[in-house]
C-alpha positions as CSV (number, residue, x, y, z in Angstrom):
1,X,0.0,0.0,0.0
2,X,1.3,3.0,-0.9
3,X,1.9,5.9,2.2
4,X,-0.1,8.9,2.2
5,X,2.8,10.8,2.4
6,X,5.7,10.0,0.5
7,X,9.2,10.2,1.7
8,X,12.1,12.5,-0.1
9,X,15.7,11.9,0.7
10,X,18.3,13.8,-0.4
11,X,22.0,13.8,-1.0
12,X,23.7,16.0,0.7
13,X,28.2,16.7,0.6
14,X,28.1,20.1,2.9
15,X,26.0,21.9,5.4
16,X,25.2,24.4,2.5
17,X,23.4,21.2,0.9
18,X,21.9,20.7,4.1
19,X,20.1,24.0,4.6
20,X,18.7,24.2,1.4
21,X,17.3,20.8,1.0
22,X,15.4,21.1,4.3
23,X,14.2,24.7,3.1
24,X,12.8,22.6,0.1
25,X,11.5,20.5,1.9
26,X,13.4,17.2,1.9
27,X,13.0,14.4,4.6
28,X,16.4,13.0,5.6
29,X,19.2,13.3,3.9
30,X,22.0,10.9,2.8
31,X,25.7,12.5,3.4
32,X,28.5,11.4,1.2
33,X,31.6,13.1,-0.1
34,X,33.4,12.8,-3.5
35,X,30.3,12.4,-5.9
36,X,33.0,11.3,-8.1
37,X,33.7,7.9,-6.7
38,X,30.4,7.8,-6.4
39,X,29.5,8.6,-2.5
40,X,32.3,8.0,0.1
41,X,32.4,8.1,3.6
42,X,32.4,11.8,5.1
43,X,35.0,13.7,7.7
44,X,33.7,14.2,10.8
45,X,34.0,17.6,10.5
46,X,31.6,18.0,7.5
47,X,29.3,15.8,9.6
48,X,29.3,18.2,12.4
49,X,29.2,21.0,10.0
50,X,25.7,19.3,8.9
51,X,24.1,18.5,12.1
52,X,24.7,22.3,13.1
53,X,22.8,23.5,9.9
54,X,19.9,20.8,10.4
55,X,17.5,19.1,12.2
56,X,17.0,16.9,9.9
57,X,17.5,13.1,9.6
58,X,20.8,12.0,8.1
59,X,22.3,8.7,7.5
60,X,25.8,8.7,6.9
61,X,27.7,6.9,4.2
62,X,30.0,4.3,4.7
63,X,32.2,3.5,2.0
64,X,35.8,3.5,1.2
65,X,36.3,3.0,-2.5
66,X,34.2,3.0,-5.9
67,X,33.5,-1.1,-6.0
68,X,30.8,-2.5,-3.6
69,X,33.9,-4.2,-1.8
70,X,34.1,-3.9,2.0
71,X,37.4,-2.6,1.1
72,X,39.3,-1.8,4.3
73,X,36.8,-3.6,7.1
74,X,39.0,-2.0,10.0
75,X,39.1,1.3,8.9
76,X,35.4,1.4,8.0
77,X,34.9,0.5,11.6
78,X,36.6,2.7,13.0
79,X,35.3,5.6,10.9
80,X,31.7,4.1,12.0
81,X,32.8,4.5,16.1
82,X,34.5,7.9,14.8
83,X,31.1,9.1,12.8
84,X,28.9,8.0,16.6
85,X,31.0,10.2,18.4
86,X,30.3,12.8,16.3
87,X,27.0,12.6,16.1
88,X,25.8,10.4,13.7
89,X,22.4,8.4,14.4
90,X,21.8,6.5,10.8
91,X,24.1,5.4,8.3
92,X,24.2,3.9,4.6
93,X,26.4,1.0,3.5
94,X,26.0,-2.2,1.7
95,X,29.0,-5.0,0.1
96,X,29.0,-7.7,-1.7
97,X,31.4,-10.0,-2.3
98,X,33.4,-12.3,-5.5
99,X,30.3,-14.0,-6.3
100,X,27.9,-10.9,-6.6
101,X,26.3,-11.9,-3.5
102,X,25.6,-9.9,-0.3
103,X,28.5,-10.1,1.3
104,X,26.9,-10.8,4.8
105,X,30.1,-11.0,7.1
106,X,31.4,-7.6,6.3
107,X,27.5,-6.0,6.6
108,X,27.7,-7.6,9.9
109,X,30.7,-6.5,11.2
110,X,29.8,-2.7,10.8
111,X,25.8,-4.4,12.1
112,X,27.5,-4.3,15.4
113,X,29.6,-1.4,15.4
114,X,25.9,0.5,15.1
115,X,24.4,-1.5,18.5
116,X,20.7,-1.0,16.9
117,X,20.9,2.2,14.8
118,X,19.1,2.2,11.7
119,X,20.7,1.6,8.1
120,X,20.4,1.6,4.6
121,X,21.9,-0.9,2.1
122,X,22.3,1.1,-0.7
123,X,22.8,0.4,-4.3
124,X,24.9,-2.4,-4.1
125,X,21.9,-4.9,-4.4
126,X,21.5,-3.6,-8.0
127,X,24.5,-5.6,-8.9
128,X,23.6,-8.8,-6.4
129,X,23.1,-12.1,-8.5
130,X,19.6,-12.1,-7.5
131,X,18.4,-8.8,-6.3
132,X,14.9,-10.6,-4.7
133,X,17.1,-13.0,-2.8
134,X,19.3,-10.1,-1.7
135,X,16.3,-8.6,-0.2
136,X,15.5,-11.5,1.8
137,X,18.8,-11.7,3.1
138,X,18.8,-7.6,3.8
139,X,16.0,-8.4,5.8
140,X,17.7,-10.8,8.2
141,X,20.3,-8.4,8.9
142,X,18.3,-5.9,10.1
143,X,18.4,-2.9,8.1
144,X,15.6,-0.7,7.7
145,X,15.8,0.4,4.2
146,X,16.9,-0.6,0.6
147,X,18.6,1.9,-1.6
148,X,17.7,0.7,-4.8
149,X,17.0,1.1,-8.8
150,X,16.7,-2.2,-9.4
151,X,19.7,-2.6,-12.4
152,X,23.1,-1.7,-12.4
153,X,22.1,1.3,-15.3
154,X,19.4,3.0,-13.4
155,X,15.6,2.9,-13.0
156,X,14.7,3.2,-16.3
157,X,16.3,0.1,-17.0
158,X,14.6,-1.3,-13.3
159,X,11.3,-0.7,-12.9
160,X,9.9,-4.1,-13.1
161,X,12.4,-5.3,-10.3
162,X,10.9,-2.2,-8.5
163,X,7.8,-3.3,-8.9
164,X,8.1,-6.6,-7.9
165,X,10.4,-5.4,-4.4
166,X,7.3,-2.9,-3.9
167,X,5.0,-5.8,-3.9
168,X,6.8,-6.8,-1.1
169,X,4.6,-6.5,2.7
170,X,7.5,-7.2,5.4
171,X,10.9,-6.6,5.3
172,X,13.2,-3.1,4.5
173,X,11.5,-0.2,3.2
174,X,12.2,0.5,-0.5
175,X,14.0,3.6,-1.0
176,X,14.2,4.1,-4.8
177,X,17.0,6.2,-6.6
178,X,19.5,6.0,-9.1
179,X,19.2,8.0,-12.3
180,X,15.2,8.7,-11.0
181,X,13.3,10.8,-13.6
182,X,10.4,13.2,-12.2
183,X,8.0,11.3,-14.5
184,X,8.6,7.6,-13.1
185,X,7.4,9.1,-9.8
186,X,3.4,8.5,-10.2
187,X,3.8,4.9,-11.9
188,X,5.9,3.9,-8.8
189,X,3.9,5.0,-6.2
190,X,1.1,3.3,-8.0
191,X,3.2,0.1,-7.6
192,X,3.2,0.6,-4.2
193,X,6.9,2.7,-3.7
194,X,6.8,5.3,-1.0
195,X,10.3,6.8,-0.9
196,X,12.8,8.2,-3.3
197,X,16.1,9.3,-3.3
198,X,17.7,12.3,-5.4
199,X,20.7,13.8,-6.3
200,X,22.1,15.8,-9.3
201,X,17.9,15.4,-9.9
202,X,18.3,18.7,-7.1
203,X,21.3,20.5,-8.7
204,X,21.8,22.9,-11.6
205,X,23.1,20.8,-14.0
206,X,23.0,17.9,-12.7
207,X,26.7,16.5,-11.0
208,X,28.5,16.1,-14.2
209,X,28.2,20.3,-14.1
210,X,30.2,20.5,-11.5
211,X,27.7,22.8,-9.6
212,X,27.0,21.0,-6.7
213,X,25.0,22.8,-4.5
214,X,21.4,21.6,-3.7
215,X,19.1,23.7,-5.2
216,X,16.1,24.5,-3.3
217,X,13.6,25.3,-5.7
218,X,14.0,21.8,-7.4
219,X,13.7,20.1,-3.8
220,X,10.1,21.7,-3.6
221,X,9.3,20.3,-7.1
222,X,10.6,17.5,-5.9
223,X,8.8,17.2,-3.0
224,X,5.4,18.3,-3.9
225,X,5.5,15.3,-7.0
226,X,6.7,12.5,-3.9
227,X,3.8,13.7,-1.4
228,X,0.9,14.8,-3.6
């Protein structure tokens, strides 16, 4: 069943994002740095720097490199503990491993760095062997919510993997994202989808312009078309 109100997430790389996506009227936000590895973990200052300039939500990204490797396991824990102390209350990470499957022994390892707060596992299922499987298994380590666009190239190229997560009653929330269009938005909440995620959808240009400042004008647009 689709919510009533629909859910808006928003990337976020400064507190300057920060501002401006809740003046737009965003819902959480997910903060990265280096857009062009594709998200990375943040410093701690910039994560102070945000929780200063918000009151919103904001789950923190965990990642050390471009793959969906756990890459350095011991230095991605002790960012997490660094990240707590900071601050942070939710975060955002997901691995697989050789095989293209969830790689469930590195999730849980930063599982229990966290002691019980919430995470997503972000777009790393796209590329799982078998992304309904995935799910299943996403489910059973506890997270929350499911970053996905259900294939490696985007929604467009996802929707009916979307549509069939959607379809699903227990288990993560579905957070879609991933080269969303405005126009996809009604024919996914029809399906059932509830929250979206944006980024360069928010900024002039998109990130290839290298202007990467949320604007705020497109996070009203943005979230008027997710909550109507």
């Amino acid at each position: 069943m689709t919510p009533k109100t629909g859910l808006l997430e928003v990337i976020a790389l400064t507190a300057v994002d920060a501002e401006r996506a809740q003046e737009g009227g965003a819902d959480r936000l997910e903060l990265v740095s280096d857009m062009a590895s594709d998200g990375l973990t943040p410093s701690v200052e910039t994560l102070r720097d945000v929780l200063g300039a918000t009151d919103l939500p904001v789950r923190v990204m965990l990642r050390d490199n471009m793959s969906f490797a756990a890459g350095d396991l011991d230095g991605l824990r002790a960012d997490t503990a660094r990240l707590i102390d900071a601050g942070a209350r939710e975060f955002v990470f997901g691995f697989l491993d050789l095989e293209s499957e969830i790689d469930v022994e590195a999730c849980e390892t930063l599982v229990k760095e966290l002691d019980g707060l919430p995470w997503t596992f972000h777009r790393a299922i796209d590329r799982a062997r078998d992304p309904l499987r995935a799910y299943d298994q996403l489910a059973a380590l506890g997270c929350d919510t499911v970053l996905a666009a259900g294939h490696p190239h985007g929604v467009a190229h996802g929707l009916s993997v979307l549509q069939r997560l959607a379809r699903r009653e227990d288990g993560p929330r579905l957070l879609v994202g991933g080269g969303l269009r405005a126009q996809q938005v009604h024919l996914l909440r029809a399906g059932g989808v509830g929250a979206f995620h944006v980024g360069g959808a928010v900024r002039p240009g998109g990130w290839e312009s290298g202007m990467d400042t949320v604007d705020v004008a497109a996070v009203r647009e943005w979230a008027a078309l997710v909550k109507e």
